[in-house]
LUMBA-34378 format. One record per atom (N, C-alpha, C, O, CB): residue number from 0; residue in one letter; z, y, x; chain. Coordinates in nm, 2 decimals, decimal comma, always signed. Last residue first. Glycine has a CB too. Layout:
<nodes>
NODE    k  r       z       y       x  c
NODE  NUM  A       Z       Y       X  A
...
</nodes>
This chain:
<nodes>
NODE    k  r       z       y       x  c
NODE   95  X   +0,09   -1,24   -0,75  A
NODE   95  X   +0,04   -1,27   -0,86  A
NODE   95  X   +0,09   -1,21   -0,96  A
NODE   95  X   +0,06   -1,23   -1,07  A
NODE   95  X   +0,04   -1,39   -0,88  A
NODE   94  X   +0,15   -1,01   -0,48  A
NODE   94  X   +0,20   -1,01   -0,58  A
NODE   94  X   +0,09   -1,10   -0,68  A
NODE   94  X   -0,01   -1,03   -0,71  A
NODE   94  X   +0,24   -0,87   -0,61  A
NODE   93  X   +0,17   -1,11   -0,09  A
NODE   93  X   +0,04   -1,07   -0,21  A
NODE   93  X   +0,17   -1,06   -0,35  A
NODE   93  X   +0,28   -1,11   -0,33  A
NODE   93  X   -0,11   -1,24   -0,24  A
NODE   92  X   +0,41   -0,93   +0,18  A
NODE   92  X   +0,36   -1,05   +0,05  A
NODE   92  X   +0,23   -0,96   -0,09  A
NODE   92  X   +0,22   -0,85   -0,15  A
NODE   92  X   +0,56   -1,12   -0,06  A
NODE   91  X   +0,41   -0,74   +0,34  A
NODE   91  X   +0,51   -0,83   +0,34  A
NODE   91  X   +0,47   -0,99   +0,25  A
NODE   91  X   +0,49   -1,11   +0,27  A
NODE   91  X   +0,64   -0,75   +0,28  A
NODE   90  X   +0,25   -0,50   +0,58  A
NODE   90  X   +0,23   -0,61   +0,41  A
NODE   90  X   +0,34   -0,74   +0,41  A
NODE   90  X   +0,34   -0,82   +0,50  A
NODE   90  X   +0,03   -0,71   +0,41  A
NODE   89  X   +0,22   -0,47   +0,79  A
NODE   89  X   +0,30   -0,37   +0,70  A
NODE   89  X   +0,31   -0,46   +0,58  A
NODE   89  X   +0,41   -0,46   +0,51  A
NODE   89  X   +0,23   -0,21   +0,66  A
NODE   88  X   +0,02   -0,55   +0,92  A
NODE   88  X   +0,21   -0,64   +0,94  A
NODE   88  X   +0,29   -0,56   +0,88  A
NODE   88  X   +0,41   -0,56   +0,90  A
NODE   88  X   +0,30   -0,67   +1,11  A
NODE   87  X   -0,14   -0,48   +0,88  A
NODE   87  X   -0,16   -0,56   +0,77  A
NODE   87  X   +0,01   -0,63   +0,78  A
NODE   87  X   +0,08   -0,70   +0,70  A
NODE   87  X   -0,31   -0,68   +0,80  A
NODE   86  X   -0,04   -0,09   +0,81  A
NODE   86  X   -0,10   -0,19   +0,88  A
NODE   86  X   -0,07   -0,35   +0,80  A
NODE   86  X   +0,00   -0,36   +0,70  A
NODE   86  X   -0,04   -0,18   +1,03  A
NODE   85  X   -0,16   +0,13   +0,56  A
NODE   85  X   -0,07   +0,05   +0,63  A
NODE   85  X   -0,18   -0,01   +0,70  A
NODE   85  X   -0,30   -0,01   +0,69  A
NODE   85  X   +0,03   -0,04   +0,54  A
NODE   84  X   -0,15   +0,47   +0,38  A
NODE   84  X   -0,21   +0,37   +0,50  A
NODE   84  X   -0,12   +0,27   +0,57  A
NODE   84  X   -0,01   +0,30   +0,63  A
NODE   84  X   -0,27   +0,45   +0,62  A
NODE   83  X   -0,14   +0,54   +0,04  A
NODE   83  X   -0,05   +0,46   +0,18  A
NODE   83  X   -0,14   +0,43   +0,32  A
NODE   83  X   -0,19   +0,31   +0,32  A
NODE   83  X   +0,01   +0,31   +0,13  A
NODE   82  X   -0,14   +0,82   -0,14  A
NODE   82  X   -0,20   +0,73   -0,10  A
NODE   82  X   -0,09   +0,67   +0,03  A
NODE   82  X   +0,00   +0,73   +0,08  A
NODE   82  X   -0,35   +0,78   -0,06  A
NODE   81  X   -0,17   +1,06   -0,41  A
NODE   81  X   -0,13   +0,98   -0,31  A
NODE   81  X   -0,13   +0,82   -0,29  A
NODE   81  X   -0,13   +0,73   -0,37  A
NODE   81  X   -0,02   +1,02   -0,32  A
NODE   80  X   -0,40   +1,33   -0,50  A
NODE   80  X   -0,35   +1,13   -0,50  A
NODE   80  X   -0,30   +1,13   -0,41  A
NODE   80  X   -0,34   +1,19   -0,31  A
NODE   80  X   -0,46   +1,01   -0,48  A
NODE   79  X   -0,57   +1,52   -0,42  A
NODE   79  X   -0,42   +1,52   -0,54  A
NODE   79  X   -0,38   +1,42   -0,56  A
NODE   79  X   -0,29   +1,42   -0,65  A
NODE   79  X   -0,43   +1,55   -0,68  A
NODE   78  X   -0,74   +1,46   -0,26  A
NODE   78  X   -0,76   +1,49   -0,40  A
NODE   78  X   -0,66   +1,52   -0,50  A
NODE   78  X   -0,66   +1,53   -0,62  A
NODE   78  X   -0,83   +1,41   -0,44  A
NODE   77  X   -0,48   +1,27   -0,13  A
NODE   77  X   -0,67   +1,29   -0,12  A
NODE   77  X   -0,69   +1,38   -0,25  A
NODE   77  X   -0,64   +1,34   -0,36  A
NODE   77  X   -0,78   +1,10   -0,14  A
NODE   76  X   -0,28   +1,22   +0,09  A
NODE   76  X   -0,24   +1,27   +0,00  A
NODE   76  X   -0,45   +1,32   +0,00  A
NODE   76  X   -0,52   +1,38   +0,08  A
NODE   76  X   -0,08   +1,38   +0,03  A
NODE   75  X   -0,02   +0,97   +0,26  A
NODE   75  X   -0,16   +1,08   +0,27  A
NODE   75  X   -0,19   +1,12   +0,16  A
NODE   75  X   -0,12   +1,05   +0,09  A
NODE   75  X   -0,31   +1,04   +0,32  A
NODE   74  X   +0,22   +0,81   +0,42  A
NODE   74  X   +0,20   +0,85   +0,30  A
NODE   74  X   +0,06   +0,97   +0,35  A
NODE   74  X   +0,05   +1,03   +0,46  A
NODE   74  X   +0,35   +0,92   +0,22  A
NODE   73  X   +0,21   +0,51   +0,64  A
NODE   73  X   +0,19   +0,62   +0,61  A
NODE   73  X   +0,16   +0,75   +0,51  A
NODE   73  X   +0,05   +0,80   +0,54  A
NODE   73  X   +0,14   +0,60   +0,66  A
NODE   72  X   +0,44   +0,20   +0,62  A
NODE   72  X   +0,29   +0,26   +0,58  A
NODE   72  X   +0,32   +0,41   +0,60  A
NODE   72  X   +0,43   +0,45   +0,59  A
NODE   72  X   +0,22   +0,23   +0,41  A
NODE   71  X   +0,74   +0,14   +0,62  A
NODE   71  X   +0,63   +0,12   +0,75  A
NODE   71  X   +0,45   +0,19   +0,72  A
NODE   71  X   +0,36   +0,22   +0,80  A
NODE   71  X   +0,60   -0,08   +0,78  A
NODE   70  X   +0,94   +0,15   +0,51  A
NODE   70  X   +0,92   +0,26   +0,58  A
NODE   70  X   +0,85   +0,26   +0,65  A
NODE   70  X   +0,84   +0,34   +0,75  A
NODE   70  X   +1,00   +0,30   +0,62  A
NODE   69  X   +0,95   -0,06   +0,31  A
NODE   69  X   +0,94   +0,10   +0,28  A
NODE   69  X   +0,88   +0,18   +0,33  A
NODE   69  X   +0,80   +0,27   +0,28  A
NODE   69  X   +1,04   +0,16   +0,29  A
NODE   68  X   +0,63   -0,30   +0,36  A
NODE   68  X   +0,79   -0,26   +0,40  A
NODE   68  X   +0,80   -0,13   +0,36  A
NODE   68  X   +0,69   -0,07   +0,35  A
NODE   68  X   +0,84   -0,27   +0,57  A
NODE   67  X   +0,48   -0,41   +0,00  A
NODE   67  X   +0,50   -0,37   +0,19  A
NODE   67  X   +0,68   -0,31   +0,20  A
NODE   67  X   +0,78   -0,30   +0,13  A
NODE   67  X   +0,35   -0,19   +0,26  A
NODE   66  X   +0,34   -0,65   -0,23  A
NODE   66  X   +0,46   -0,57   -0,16  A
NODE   66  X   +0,54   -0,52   +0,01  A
NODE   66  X   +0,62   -0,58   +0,08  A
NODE   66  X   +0,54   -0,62   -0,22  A
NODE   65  X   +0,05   -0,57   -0,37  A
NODE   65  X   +0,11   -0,60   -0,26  A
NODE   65  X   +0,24   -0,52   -0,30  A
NODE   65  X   +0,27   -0,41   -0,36  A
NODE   65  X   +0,03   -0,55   -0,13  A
NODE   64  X   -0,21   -0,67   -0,54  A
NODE   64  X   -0,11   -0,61   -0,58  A
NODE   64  X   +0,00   -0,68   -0,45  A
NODE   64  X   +0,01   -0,80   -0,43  A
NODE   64  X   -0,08   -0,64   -0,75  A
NODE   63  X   -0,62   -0,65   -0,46  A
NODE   63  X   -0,44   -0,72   -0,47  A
NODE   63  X   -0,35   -0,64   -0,49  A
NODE   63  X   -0,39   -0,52   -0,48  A
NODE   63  X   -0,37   -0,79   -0,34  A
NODE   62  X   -0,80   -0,48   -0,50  A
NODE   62  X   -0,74   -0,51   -0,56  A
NODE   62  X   -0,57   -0,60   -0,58  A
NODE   62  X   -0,48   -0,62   -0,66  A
NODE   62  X   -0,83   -0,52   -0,59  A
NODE   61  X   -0,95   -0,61   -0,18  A
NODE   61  X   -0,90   -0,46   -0,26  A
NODE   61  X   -0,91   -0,53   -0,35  A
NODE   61  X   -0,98   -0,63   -0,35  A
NODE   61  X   -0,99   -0,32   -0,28  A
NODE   60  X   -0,75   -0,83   +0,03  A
NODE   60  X   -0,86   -0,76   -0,05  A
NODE   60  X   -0,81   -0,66   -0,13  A
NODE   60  X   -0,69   -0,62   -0,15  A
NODE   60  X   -0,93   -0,84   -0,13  A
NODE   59  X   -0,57   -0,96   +0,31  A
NODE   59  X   -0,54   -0,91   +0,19  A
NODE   59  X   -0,72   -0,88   +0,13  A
NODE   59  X   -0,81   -0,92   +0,21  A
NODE   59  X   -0,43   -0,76   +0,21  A
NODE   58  X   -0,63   -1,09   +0,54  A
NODE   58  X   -0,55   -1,16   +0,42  A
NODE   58  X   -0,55   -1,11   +0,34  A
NODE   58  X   -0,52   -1,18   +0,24  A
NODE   58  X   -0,44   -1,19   +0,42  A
NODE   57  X   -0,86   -0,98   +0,73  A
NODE   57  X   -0,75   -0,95   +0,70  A
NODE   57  X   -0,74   -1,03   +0,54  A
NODE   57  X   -0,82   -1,03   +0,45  A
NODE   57  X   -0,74   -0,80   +0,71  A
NODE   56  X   -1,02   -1,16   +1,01  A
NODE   56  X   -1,04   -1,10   +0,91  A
NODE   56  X   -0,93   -1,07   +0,83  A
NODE   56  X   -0,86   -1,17   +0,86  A
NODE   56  X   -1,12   -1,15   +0,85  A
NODE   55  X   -1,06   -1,08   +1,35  A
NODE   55  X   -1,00   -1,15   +1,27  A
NODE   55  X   -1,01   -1,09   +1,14  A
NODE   55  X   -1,01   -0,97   +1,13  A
NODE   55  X   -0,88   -1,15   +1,31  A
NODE   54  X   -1,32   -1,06   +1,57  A
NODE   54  X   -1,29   -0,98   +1,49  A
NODE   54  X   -1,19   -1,07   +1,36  A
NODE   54  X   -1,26   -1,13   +1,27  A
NODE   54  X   -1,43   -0,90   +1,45  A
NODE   53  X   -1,32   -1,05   +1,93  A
NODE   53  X   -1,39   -1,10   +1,81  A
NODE   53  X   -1,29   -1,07   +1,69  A
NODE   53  X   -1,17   -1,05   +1,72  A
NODE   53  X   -1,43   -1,27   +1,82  A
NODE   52  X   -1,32   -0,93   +2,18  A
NODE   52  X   -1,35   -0,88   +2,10  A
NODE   52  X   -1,41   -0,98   +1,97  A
NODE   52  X   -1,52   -0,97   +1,92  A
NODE   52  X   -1,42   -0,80   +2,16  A
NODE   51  X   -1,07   -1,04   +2,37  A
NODE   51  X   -1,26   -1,09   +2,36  A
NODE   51  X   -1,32   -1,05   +2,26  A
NODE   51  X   -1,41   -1,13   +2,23  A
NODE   51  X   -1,30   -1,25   +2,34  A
NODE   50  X   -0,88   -0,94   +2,22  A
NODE   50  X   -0,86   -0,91   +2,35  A
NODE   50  X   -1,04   -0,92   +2,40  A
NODE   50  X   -1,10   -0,83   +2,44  A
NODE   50  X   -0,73   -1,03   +2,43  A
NODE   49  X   -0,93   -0,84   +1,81  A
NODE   49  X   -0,89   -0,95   +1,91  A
NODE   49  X   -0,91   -0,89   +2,09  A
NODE   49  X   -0,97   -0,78   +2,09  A
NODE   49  X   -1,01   -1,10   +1,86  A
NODE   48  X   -0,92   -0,67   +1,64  A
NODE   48  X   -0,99   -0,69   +1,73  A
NODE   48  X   -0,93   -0,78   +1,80  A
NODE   48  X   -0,85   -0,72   +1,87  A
NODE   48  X   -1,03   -0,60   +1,79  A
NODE   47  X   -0,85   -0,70   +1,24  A
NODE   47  X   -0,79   -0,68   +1,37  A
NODE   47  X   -0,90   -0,72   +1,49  A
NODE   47  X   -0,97   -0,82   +1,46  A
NODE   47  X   -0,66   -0,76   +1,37  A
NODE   46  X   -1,10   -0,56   +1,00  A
NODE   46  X   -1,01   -0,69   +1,04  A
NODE   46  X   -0,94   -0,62   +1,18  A
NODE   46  X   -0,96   -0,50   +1,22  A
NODE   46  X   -1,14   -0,87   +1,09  A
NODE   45  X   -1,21   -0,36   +0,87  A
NODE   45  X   -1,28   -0,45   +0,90  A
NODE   45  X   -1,23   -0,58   +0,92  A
NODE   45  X   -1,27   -0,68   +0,89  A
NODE   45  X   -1,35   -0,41   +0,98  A
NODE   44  X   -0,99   -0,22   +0,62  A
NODE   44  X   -1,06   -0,22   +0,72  A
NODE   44  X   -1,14   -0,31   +0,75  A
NODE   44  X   -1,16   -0,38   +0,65  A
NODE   44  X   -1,01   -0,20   +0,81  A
NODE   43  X   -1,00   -0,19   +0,25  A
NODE   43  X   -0,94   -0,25   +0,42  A
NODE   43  X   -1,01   -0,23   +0,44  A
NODE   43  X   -1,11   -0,20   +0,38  A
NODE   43  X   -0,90   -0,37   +0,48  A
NODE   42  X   -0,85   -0,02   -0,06  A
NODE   42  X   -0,98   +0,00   +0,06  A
NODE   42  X   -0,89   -0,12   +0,18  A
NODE   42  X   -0,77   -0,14   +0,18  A
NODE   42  X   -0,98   +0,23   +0,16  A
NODE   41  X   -0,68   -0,04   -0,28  A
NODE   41  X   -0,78   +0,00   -0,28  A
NODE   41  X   -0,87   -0,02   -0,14  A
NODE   41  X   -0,99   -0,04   -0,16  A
NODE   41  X   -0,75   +0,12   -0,33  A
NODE   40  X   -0,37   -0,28   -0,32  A
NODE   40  X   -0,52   -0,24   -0,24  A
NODE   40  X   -0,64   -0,17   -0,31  A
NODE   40  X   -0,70   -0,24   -0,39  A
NODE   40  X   -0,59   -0,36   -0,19  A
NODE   39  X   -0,13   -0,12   -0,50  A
NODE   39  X   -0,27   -0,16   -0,52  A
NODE   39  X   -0,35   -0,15   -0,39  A
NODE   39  X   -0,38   -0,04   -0,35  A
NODE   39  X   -0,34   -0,08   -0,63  A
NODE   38  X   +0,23   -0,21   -0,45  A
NODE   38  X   +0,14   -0,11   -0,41  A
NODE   38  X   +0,00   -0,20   -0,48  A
NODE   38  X   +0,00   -0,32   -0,51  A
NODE   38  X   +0,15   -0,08   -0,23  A
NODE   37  X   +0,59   -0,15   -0,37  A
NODE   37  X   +0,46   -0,19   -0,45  A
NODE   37  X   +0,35   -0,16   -0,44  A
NODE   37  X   +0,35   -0,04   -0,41  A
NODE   37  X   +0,44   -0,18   -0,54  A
NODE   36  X   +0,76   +0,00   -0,31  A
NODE   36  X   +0,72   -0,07   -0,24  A
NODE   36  X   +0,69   -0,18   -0,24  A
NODE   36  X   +0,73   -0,27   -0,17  A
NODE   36  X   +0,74   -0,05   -0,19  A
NODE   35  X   +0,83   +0,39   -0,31  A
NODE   35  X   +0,78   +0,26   -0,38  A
NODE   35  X   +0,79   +0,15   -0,26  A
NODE   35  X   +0,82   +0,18   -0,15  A
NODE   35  X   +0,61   +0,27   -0,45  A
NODE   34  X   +1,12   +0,55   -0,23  A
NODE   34  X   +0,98   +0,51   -0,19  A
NODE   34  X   +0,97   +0,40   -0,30  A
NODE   34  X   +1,06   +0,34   -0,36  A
NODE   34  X   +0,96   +0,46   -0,03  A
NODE   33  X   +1,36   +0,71   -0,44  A
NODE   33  X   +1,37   +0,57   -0,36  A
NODE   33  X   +1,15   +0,57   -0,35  A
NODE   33  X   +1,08   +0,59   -0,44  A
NODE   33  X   +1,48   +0,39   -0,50  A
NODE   32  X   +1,45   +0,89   -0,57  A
NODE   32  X   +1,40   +0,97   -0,44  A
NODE   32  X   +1,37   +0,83   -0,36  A
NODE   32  X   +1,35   +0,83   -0,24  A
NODE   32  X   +1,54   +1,10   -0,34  A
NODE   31  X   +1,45   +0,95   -0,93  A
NODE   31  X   +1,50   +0,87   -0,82  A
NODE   31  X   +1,41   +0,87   -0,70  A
NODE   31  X   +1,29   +0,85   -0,72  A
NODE   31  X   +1,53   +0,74   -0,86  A
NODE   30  X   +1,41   +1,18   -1,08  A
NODE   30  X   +1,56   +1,12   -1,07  A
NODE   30  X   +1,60   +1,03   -0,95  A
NODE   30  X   +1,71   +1,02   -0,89  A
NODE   30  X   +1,58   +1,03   -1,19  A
NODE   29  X   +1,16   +1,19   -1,07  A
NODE   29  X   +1,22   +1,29   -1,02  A
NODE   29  X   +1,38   +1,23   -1,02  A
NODE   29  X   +1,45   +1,26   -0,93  A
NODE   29  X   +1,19   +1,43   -1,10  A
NODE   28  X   +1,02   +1,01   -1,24  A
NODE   28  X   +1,01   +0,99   -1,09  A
NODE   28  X   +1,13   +1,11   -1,01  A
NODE   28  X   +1,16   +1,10   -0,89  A
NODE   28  X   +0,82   +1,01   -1,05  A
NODE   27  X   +1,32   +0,98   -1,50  A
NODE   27  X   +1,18   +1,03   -1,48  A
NODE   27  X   +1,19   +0,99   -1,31  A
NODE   27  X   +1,29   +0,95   -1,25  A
NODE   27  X   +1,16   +1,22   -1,52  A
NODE   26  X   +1,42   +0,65   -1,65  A
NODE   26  X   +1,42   +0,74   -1,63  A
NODE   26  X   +1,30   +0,80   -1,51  A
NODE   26  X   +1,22   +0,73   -1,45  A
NODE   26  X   +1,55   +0,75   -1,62  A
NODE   25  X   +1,50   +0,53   -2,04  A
NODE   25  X   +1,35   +0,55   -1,92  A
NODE   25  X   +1,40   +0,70   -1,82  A
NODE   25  X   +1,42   +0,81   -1,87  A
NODE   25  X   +1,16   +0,59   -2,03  A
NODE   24  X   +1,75   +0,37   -2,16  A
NODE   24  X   +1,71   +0,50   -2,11  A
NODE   24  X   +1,58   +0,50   -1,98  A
NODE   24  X   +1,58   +0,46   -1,87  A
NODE   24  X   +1,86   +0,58   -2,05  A
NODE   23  X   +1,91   +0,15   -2,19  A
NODE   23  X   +1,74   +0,18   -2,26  A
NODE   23  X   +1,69   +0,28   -2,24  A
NODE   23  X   +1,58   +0,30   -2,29  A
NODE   23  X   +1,71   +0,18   -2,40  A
NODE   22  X   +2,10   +0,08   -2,11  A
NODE   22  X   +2,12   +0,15   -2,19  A
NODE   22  X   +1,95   +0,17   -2,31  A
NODE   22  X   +1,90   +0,19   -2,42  A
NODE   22  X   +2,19   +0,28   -2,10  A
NODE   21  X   +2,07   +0,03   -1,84  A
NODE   21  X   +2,07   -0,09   -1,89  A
NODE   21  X   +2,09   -0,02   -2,07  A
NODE   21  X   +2,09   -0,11   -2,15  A
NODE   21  X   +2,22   -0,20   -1,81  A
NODE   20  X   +1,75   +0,26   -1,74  A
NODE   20  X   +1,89   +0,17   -1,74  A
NODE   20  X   +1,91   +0,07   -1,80  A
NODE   20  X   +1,82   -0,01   -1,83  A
NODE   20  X   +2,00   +0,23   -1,79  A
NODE   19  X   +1,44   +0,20   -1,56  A
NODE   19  X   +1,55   +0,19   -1,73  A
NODE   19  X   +1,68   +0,14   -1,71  A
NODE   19  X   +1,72   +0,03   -1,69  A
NODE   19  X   +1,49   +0,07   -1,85  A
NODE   18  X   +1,19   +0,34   -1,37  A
NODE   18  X   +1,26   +0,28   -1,37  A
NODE   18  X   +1,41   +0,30   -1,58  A
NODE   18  X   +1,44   +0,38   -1,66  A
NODE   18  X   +1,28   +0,31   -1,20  A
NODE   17  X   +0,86   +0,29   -1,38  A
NODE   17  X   +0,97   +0,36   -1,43  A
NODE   17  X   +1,06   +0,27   -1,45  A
NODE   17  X   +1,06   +0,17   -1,52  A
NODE   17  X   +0,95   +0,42   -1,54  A
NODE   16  X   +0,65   +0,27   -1,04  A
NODE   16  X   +0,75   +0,17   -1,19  A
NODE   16  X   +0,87   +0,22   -1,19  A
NODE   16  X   +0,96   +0,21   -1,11  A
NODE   16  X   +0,78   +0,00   -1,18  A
NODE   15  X   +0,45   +0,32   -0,90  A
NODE   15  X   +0,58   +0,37   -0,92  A
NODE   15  X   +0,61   +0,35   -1,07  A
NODE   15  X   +0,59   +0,40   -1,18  A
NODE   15  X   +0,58   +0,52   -0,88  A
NODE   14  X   +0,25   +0,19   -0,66  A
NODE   14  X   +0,26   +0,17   -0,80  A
NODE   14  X   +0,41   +0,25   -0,84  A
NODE   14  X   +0,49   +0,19   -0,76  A
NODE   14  X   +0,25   -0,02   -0,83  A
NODE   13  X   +0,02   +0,31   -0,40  A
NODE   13  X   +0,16   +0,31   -0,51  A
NODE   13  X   +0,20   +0,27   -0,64  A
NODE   13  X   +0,16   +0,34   -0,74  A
NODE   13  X   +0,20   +0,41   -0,54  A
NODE   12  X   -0,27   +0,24   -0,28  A
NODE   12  X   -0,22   +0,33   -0,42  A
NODE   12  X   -0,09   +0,26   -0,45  A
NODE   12  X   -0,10   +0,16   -0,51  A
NODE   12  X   -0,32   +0,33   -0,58  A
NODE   11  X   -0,36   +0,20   +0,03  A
NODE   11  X   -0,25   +0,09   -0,06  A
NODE   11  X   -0,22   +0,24   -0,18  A
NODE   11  X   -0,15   +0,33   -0,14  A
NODE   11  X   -0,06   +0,02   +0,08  A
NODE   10  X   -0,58   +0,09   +0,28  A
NODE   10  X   -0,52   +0,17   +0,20  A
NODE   10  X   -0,48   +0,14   +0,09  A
NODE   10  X   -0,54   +0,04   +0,04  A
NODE   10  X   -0,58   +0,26   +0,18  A
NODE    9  X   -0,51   -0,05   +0,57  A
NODE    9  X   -0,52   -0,09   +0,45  A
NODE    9  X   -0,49   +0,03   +0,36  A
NODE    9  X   -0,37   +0,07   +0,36  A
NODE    9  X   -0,44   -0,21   +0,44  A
NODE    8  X   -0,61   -0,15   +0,91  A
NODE    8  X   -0,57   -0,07   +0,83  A
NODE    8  X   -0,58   -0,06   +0,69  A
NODE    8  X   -0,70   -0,06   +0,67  A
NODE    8  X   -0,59   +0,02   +0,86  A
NODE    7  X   -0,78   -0,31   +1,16  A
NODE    7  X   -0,62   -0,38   +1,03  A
NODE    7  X   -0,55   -0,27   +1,00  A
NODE    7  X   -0,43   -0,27   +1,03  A
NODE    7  X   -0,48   -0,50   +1,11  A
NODE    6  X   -1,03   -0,08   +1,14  A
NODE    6  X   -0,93   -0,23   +1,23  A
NODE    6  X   -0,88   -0,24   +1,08  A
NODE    6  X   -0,91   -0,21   +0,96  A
NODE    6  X   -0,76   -0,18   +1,40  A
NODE    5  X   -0,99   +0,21   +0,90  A
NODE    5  X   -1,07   +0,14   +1,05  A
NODE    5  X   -0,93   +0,03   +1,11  A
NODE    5  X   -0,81   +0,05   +1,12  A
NODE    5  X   -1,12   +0,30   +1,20  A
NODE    4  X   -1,07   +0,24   +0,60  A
NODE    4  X   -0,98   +0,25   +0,64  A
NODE    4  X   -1,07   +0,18   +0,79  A
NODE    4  X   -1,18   +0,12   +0,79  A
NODE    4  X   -0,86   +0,19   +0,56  A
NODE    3  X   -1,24   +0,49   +0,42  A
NODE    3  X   -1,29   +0,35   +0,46  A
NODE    3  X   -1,17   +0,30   +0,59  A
NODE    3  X   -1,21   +0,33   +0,70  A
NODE    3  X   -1,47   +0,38   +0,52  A
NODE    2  X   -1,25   +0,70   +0,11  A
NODE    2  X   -1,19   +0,64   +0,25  A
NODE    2  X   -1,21   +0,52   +0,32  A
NODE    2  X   -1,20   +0,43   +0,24  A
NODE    2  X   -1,08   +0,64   +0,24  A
NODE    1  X   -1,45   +0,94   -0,01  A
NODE    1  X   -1,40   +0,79   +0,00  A
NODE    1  X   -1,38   +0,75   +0,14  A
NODE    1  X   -1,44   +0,75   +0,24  A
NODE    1  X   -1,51   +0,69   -0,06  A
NODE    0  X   -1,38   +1,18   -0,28  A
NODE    0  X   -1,38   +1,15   -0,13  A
NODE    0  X   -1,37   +1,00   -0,12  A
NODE    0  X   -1,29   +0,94   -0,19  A
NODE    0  X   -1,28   +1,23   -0,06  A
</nodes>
């Protein structure tokens, strides 16, 4: 299935990074109930509409590596994937 997000909407794959004690112990996604909030652009929208309809273009692209706010994107679920929809003021910063 392919998603095409609409306006300043951004679909965002999770990155869920295992987390390691200080011991060296890797532990599993089931241990810890903390949201990601990291993420891969996969899909944007077109841009935000402006009041005169002209069309701002969005800061991010597919493939950036983003870090958004916890609790502001939308979790969806495609094919057995989970997925984020955010807005672009969901996006806090690009990740080099």
């Amino acid at each position: 299935m392919n998603i095409k997000p609409l306006r300043d909407h951004i679909l965002i794959e999770p990155i869920k990074e295992e987390e390691k004690t200080k011991a060296g112990i890797f532990l599993p996604d089931t241990a810890s109930k903390e949201k990601s909030e990291q993420g891969k652009v996969i899909a944007i929208g077109e841009g935000k509409k402006t009041d005169d309809g002209k069309i701002i273009p969005l800061s991010v692209k597919p493939g950036d590596k983003v870090l958004f706010s916890k609790y502001g994107p939308s979790e969806i679920k495609v094919d057995d994937k989970e997925y984020l929809i955010a807005t672009e003021s969901d996006i806090l910063a690009v990740i080099d």
